[in-house]
Every structure is written in C-alpha cells, then in structure tokens.
N, C-alpha and C positions, 0 to 999 in steps of 0.2 A: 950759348950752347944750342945745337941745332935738334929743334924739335923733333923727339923719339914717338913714335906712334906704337902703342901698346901691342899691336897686332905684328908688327915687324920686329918682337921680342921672343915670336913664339910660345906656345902651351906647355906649361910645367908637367899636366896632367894627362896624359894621353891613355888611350885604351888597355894599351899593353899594360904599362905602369899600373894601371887599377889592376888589373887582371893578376897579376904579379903580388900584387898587397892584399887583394881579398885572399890568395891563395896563401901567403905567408901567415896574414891574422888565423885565417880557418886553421892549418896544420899546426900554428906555434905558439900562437895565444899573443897577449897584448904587448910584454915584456920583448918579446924576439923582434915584432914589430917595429917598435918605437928603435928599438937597436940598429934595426936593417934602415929603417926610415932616417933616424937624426944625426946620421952621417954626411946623407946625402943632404941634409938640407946646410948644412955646416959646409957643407963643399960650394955646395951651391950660392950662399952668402958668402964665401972667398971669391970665388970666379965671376960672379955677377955684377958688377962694380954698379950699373946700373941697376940696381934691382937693392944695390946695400944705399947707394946715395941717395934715392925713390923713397926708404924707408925713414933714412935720419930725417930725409925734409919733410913729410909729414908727421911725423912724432913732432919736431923742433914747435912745428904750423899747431899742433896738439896742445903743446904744453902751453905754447905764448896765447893762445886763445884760452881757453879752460883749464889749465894748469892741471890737468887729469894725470900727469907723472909725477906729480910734485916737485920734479924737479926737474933742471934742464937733461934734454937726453943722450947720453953715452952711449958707447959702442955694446954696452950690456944692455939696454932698452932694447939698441936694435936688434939685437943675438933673441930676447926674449919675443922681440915682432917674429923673429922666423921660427922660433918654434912654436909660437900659436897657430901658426901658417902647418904647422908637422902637425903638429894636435888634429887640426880642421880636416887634415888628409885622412888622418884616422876616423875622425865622425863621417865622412863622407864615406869612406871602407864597411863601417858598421850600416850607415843608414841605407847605405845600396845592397849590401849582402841581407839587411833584415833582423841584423844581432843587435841593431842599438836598444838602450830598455828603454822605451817608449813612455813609461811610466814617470823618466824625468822630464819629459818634454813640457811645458806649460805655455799658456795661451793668452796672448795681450789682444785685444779687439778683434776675436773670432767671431762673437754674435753676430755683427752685420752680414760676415760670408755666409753663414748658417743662414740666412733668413732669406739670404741670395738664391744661396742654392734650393731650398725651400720652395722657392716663388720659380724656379728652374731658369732663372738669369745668371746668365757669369759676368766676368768681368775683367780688366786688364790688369794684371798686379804690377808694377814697376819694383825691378829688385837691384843691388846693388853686389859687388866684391867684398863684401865683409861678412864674417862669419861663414856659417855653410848653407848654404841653398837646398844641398840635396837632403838638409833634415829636413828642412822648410818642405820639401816634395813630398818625402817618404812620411813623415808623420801627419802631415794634411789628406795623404790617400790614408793613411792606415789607421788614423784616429777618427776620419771626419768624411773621410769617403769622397773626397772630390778631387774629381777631373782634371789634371793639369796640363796644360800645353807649352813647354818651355822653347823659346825663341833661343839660339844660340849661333855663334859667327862660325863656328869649326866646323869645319872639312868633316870631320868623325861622325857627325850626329849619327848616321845610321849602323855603325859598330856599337856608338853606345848604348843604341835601341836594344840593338839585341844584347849585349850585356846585360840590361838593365831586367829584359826580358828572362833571361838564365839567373839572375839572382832574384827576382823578385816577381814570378809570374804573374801572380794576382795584381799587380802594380796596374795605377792608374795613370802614371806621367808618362808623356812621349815628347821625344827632341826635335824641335823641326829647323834644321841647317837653314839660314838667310842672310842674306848681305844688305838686302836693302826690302824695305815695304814695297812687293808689286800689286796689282791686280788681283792676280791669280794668289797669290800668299793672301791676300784681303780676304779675298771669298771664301778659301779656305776657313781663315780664322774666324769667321761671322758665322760658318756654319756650327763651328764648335762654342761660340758664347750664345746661339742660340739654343743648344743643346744642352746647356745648365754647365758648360765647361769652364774653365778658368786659362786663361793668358799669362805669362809669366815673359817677362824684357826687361831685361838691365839697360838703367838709367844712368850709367855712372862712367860709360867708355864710349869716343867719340867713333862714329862708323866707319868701316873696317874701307870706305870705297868713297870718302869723303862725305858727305852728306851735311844736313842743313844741322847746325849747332846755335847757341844761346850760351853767351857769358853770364852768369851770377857768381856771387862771392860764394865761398868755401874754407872753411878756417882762416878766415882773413885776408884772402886775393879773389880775386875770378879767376874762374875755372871756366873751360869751354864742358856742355853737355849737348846729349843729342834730345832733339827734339821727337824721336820717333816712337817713343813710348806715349806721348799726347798726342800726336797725330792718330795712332794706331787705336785708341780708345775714341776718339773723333771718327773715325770711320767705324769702330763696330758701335757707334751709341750704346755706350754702357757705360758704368761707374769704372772710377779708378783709385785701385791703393795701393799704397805702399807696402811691401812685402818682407820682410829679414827678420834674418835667426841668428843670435848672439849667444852665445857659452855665457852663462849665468850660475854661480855656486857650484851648486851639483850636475846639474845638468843645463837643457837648454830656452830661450825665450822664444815663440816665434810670434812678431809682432807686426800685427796689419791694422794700418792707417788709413782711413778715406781721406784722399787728397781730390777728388769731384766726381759728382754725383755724375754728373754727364758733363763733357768737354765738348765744347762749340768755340769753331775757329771762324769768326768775322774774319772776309777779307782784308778790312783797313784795320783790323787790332791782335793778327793772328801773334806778330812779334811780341806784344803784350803779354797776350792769352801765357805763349810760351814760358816768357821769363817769370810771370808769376809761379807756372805748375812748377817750372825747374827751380826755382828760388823755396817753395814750398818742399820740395823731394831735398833736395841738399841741405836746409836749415834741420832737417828730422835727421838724414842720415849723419849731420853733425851731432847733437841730441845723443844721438843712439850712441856713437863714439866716445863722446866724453864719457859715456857710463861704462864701455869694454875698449879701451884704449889700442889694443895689443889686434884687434877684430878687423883692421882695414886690411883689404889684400893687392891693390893696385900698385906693385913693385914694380913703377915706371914713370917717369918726370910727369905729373900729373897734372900739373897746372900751366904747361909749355907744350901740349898734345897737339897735333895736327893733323 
C-alpha cells in the first residue's frame, strides 16, 4: 500500500462547520445536534474507506497489545470509534462556545504547571490526536488561567482566532499556523515562554513538508514521529510535558506529564536524545489508550506515513 500522508487526507473540521454546529447546539440544544451531527459521521465512515481501514488497524494493534476491547474488533467497535470522534466534536462545540460545565473537568499532574507559572516560566506541552484538545485549552485558561500558544499545520489558523475571539473573549489560547520551526517562529515563541506562556505541538503526525522523524514502537510496530516538538523545547530551554484530555465517566481528565526538565541536544547523540523523548511520549500516549480505547483520532494508515 502506498504511503498516505495525513495532511493530503484533508481536515474534517473547518471553520464554517464549527460555525454551523455552535449555531445549531446554541438554537437546538444537544439532542438536534447529535441528530444533525451523527449522520454525517455515518456518511462519513461509509465514504472514507481510508479513514474506516485507519480505524480497524488501530483498534486490531489495541486489542493484540492490551486487550482493552476484550475482544477482537468488529465493524461495531469501529462504528463506536466514529461516534466517540462525534461526541469530541461536540465537547469541542461546548468548550469553544463556553457551555461546557467546567465543574466536570479534573486534573492529573497540574501542580508542576501551577508552580510554573508561579515562578512565571512556561513551557512546551507535546499533545496528541486523541481526545479533545480544545477542553485541554479552554479549561486550562478558564480554571487555571494560563496562557496558551497552540502550534497548528492548517491554513485557518487566523479564522479560528477570530472565531475563538467571538465565542470566548476573555480567552487566553491563540493559533499560530506553521509548517515547519523557523527563526523567526523561534523568537516568536521564546518571547511568549518567557512571558510565563505555555507552547502547545502535537507529537503524533509526521510534518506536513517532510521533515526530520524517529522510528519507536507504538502498539507493537514502529511508527515514524516528528522530532520537532524536542527540538522546539531545546531551543526555548524549558521543561517539557505531555499534555491530553480523555472523556472519563462523567466528564473529563486532563493529564499533564513531565517528559524533561530541560532537553539538550549533543551533536553526536541528538538521534539518541530523540528516540528516547519520542519512545517516552508514545509509551504514555499508549497508557492513556488502553484506559479510553474509543479516544484515538488519527483516521489515516498510521504506521506507513511519509
């Protein structure tokens, strides 16, 4: 099969579509949503052949590792992967509009950020495709008050500033569109980890424009990742951790890891350095998996990426 690259599969999620769904939840409440919404994801899992075969193979790679479905996975497993996928559109609906109850949100190794931002140092978060991110945003500004800078590959970033800006003024997260770590994106970001800000890059899709990657294993193969989430915390010298937010009972977890105090990249052992941080990030974000099964969102040949 010839290597599909996640970025030439296009975004599910685009502005308009938000715009569309905030306005549906706000005028129709939750029930019209899910209505309007879990058609289109059912459409979506028939026409996507790619994106339904993406799914059995990680479920399969699931069960044979951790046996977290109990059993081998069915075309009902994968139907239940794409509505958790509908669910997360909907937390991301609420968390952006400001209606999510905040109340259920809880916190797994928040103290260190707290103590961070205290001391008015930030730091890089490394985050992943699983679960929703944008609780991870909105409940970190709205419970805890900090600063977020989120790294993202799409074209939109500055539509969904302002979106984000119309549903959530007092909001602390802003999107900054990149393809690749320059210079000038460096300095940028050093000015805001110096300012007691916080860095947000997903560690779990290889770069939209080719770029430097590291094999480590992943539910039982290697996987390619990108390196640029360690680099980027190598050049602003600060800590780094791991960042996600997983649907737990009622509501949600968001759990942050220190994966290194400070990253330092020796010339003759940078390939080392790498594959440890990336061996360290994918053995959690496995972890985190086996406990919400249904939470991974990379509906793309995952382990043949290029």
């Amino acid at each position: 099969m010839k290597p599909v690259h996640w970025a030439d599969l296009g975004e599910s999620t685009f502005v308009f579509g938000l715009r569309f769904l905030v306005a549906v939840y706000r005028l129709l409440g939750r029930v019209p949503f899910l209505l309007v919404l879990y058609p289109v994801v059912f459409y979506y899992r028939v026409r996507r052949g790619v994106a339904r075969r993406a799914s059995m193979e990680y479920l399969q790679r699931l069960q044979a590792t951790h046996g977290s479905l109990g059993t081998e996975p069915t075309w009902r497993h994968g139907l239940r992967h794409f509505l958790s996928f509908a669910d997360t559109l909907l937390d991301k609906t609420l968390a952006m509009s400001g209606r999510y109850r905040f109340e259920n949100m809880r916190f797994d190794g928040v103290d260190a950020i707290l103590e961070l931002r205290t001391r008015g140092q930030g730091a890089v978060f490394v985050t992943a495709h699983m679960g929703c991110l944008e609780m991870c945003q909105a409940a970190i500004n709205r419970t805890r008050r900090i600063r977020l800078n989120v790294l993202v590959h799409t074209a939109h970033a500055e539509q969904f500033n302002r979106l984000l800006g119309r549903l959530d003024p007092d909001g602390a997260v802003r999107l900054i569109q990149v393809t690749e770590i320059t210079p000038a994106t460096a300095i940028q970001l050093s000015e805001c980890v110096a300012r007691g800000e916080f860095v947000a890059i997903a560690g779990d899709r290889v770069p939209v424009g080719g770029g430097r990657t590291v094999r480590v294993p992943f539910l039982g193969a290697e996987a390619d990742w990108p390196v640029g989430p360690y680099v980027l915390a190598a050049l602003l010298k600060c800590p780094l951790f791991l960042m996600a937010c997983l649907r737990e009972g009622d509501g949600h977890t968001i759990h942050f890891e220190r994966l290194a105090g400070e990253v330092v990249l020796p010339r003759r052992a940078r390939d080392q350095v790498f594959a440890t941080l990336a061996g360290q990030y994918a053995q959690r974000i496995e972890t985190l998996l086996a406990r919400s099964p249904y939470e991974w969102f990379n509906f793309f040949p995952f382990w043949v990426q290029r």
